[in-house]
C-alpha positions, -999 to 999 in steps of 0.1 A, spaced: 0 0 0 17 37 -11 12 65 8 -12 78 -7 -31 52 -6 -28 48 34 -41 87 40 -48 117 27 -36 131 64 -75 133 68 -70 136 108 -55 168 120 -18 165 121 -18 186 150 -38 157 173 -13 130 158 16 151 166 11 158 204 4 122 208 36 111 196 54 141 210 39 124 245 51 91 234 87 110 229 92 123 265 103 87 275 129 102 248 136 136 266 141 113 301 159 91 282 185 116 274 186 134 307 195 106 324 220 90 301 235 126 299 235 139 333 264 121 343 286 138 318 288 172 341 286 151 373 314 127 363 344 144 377 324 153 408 315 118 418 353 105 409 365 135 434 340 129 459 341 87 464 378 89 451 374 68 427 389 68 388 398 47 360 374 12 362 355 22 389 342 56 375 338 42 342 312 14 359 295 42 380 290 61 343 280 24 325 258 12 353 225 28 338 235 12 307 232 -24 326 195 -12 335 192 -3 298 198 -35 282 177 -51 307 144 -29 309 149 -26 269 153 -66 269 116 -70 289 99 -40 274 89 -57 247 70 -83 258 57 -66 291 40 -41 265 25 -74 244 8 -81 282 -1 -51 296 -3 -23 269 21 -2 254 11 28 278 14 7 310 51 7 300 55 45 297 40 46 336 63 26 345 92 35 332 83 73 345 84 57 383 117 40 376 130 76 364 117 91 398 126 62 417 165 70 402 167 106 405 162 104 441 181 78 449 213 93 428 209 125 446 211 111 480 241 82 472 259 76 496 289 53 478 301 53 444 286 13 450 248 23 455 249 53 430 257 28 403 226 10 418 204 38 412 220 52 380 208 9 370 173 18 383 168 45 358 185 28 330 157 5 338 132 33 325 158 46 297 157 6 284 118 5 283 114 40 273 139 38 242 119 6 235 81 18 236 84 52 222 95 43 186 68 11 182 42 33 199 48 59 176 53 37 144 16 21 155 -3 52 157 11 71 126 -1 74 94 25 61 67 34 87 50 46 109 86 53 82 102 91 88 100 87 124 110 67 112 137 95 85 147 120 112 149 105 133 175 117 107 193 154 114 185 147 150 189 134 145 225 166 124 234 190 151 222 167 178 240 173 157 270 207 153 267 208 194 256 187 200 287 211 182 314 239 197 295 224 230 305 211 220 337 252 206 348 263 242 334 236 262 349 245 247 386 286 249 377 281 285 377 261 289 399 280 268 426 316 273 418 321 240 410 304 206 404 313 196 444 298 232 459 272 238 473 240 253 461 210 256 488 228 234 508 234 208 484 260 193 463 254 209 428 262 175 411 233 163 433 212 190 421 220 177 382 207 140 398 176 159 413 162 180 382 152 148 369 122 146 387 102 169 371 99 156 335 99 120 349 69 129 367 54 150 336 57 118 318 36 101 336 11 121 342 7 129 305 9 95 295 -24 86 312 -42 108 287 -28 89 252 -42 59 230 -33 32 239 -17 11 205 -45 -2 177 -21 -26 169 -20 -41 203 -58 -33 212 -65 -56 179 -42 -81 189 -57 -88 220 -89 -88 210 -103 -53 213 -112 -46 172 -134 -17 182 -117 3 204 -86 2 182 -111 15 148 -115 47 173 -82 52 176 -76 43 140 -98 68 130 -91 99 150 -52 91 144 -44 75 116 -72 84 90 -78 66 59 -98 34 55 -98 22 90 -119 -13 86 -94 -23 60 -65 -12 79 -77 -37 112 -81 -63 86 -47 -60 75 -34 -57 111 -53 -86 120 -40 -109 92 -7 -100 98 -9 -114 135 -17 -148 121 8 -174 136 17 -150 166 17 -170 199 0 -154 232 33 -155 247 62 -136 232 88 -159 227 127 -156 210 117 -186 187 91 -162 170 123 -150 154 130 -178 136 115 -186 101 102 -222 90 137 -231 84 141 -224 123 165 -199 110 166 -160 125 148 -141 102 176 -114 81 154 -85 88 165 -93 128 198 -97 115 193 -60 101 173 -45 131 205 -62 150 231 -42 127 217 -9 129 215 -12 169 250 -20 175 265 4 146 251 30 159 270 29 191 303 16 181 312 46 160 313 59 192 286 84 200 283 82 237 315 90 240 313 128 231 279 132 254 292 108 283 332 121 287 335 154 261 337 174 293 364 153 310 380 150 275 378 183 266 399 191 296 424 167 291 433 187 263 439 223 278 402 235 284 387 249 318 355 230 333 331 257 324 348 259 289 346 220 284 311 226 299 299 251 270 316 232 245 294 205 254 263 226 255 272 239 222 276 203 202 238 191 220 229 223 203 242 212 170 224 178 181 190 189 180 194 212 147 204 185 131 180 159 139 153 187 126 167 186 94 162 145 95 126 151 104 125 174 71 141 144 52 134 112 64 99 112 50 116 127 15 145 113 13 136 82 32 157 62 51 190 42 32 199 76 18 207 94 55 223 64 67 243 59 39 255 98 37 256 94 77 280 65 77 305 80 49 306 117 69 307 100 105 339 80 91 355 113 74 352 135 108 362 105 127 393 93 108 404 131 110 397 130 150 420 100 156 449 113 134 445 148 153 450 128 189 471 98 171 499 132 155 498 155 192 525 156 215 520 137 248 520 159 280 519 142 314 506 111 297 475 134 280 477 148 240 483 184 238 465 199 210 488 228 196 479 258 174 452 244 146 446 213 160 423 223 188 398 239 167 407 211 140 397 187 166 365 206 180 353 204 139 358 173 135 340 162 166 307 189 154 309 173 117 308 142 138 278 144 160 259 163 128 265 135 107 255 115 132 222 138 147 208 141 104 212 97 99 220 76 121 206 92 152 173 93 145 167 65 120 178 36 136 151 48 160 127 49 133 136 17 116 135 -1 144 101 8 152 87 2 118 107 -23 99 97 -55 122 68 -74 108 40 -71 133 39 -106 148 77 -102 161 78 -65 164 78 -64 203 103 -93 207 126 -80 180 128 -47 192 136 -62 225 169 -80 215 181 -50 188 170 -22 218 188 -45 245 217 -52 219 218 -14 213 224 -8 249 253 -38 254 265 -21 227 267 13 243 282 -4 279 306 -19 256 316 14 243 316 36 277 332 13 298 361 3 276 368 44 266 387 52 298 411 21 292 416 33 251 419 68 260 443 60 282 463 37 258 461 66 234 427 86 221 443 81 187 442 42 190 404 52 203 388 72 174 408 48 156 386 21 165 353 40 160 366 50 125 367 12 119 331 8 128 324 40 109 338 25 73 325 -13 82 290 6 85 291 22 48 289 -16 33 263 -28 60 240 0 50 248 -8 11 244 -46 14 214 -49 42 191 -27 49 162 -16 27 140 12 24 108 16 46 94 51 34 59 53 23 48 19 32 24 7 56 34 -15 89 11 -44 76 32 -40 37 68 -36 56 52 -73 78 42 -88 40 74 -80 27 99 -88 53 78 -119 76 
């Protein structure tokens, strides 16, 4: 089915919009929390004394929750409903900010930085498929990229938040009305984690799930004040494309006849990991720490932070502009060749600069070569990859293994990202030449991957994209 054939857009886009826009706060939390750490980072090593292993766990630890909360998101949603997820991950966000704000140890703030990733896991899980089942085709990938641009507000938002208390405090270990300021950056959590709650009580819950468990009418009233189009042939089409699914979510629903994984997984797998081992995390978990390293101040390292999530979120609205023009293989394609170009100039930069108490010193152009190339970077990254691995992920799953196939790329995704964050310190350390090195790798092995496997979803309907690839 074309996408002009799914809708005309005869619902008003404004009503589909702030329903997905609700959907994308788990987004906005999602990068708050995965971000926060970045300005607290130096604090928490200061005030436990810890470094190296240790502080690189305390920073990973969420991503531990991640994997696991994306892992059961999945198939918690299949039970209870997609919105039931989005309540809960908002009390595991709450739950978290509290409990990082009052740690005690560097031992039970990793504790509470897993709660949270708990949330972040389910959150980065439900958003896109609840936004891919209540879109009309031909927005859909706008749509799925409010998700993106919510996570990089997030992470723009702690940025702020971290820089905000810096200066007002002094320093990340100050005090600010009687509290730690990196505290503080733990505590502003609270209030969009309990917005997210509260406002998810008031969307749709999923036609696709309402028809698969039974409930054909109320999902034609949400088909039909949000998606438009025929809606009677639309449930048919989601119906029949739930044939075979068991009442259980299993892994085995990922294997074909020939008890082999199905290639789209193989894809959805691909995309998740990619994105992370070009290295992404890197510049919004350590920049300000790395930045540092290399001759800046805290507050400059700080705004230079600030300034690439700002570059973040302008980019990823250009990708909402695209995606649904463009489509899909395009962006990642031109995203994988620019991400390897900025990166391949990053590690020679570091790889070529004199060593100075065991850290590079970046002399005359090669600081603001190396603050380029790490922009070029993160907008190659914020117009392609960001965003439409989201996106794909949430619509290029054939509906009978969607939620259990998002569940091992999203929890992949995540291992992918622990990989990544914990292992920094140890290659930075080594040399951050040898570690944009290895991100380059990833970068050029991601050119081919696009190339050979992944095909275009633009235009088509979730029930064609289920026909096509189950």
């Amino acid at each position: 089915m074309s996408e002009q054939q799914n809708s005309s857009l005869d619902v008003p886009l404004g009503r589909i919009v702030l329903v997905a826009a609700t959907a994308a706060l788990g987004g906005f939390l999602f990068g708050f929390d995965t971000a926060v750490i970045n300005g607290a980072v130096g604090a928490i090593g200061e005030r436990f004394g810890v470094s190296g292993f240790l502080l690189g766990f305390a920073v990973a630890s969420a991503l531990i929750g991640c994997a696991i909360g994306a892992w059961y998101a999945g198939p918690v949603a299949d039970r209870l409903g997609r919105i039931k997820v989005m309540i809960i991950a908002a009390v595991l966000f709450v739950v978290s900010s509290i409990g990082c704000a009052a740690a005690f140890s560097v031992w039970d703030l990793s504790l509470w930085r897993a709660v949270g990733g708990l949330g972040v896991g389910a959150a980065s899980i439900i958003a896109p498929a609840y936004i891919a089942e209540v879109s009309p085709a031909g927005i859909r990938g706008r749509l799925g990229s409010l998700q993106q641009l919510a996570i990089v507000s997030g992470i723009f938002v702690a940025l702020l938040t971290a820089y905000a208390l810096v200066a007002a405090a002094g320093s990340a270990t100050a005090t600010l009305f009687g509290i730690e300021a990196w505290r503080l950056m733990f505590l502003a959590e609270l209030i969009p984690a309990v917005v997210y709650g509260v406002l998810a009580f008031t969307i749709p819950e999923s036609p696709r799930f309402l028809i698969y468990r039974g409930q054909r009418q109320r999902a034609l009233k949400v088909l039909h004040k949000y998606v438009g189009g025929d809606v009677e042939r639309t449930a048919d089409e989601i119906e029949r494309s739930f044939q075979g699914r068991t009442e259980r979510p299993k892994l085995s629903v990922l294997r074909g006849p020939s008890r082999r994984i199905y290639p789209i997984v193989w894809a959805g797998l691909g995309l998740a990991i990619l994105q992370q081992f070009t290295g992404i995390n890197v510049i919004f978990y350590y920049s300000s720490v790395l930045w540092q390293a290399v001759g800046f101040t805290e507050q400059d390292s700080l705004i230079i932070t600030v300034i690439t999530s700002v570059t973040n979120i302008l980019t990823t609205v250009v990708a909402i502009v695209l995606i649904d023009k463009v489509g899909r293989k395009p962006l990642l394609l031109v995203g994988s060749i620019g991400q390897f170009a900025s990166l391949a100039v990053l590690a020679i930069t570091f790889a070529t600069a004199p060593v100075v108490n065991g850290e590079p010193l970046l002399q005359g152009a090669a600081s603001p070569v190396a603050l380029i190339a790490a922009n070029l970077f993160v907008v190659f990254f914020g117009c392609t990859w960001g965003p439409i691995m989201w996106v794909m992920l949430g619509e290029m799953f054939p509906n009978k293994i969607r939620a259990m196939a998002l569940a091992v790329a999203g929890a992949a995704q995540w291992a992918a990202n622990f990989v990544v964050s914990t292992t920094f310190p140890a290659l930075s350390e080594a040399g951050l030449g040898l570690a944009y090195g290895v991100y380059t790798f990833f970068a050029f092995v991601s050119i081919f991957f696009v190339i050979k496997f992944i095909q275009e979803t633009k235009g088509e309907t979730l029930e064609a994209l289920s026909e096509r690839d189950g």
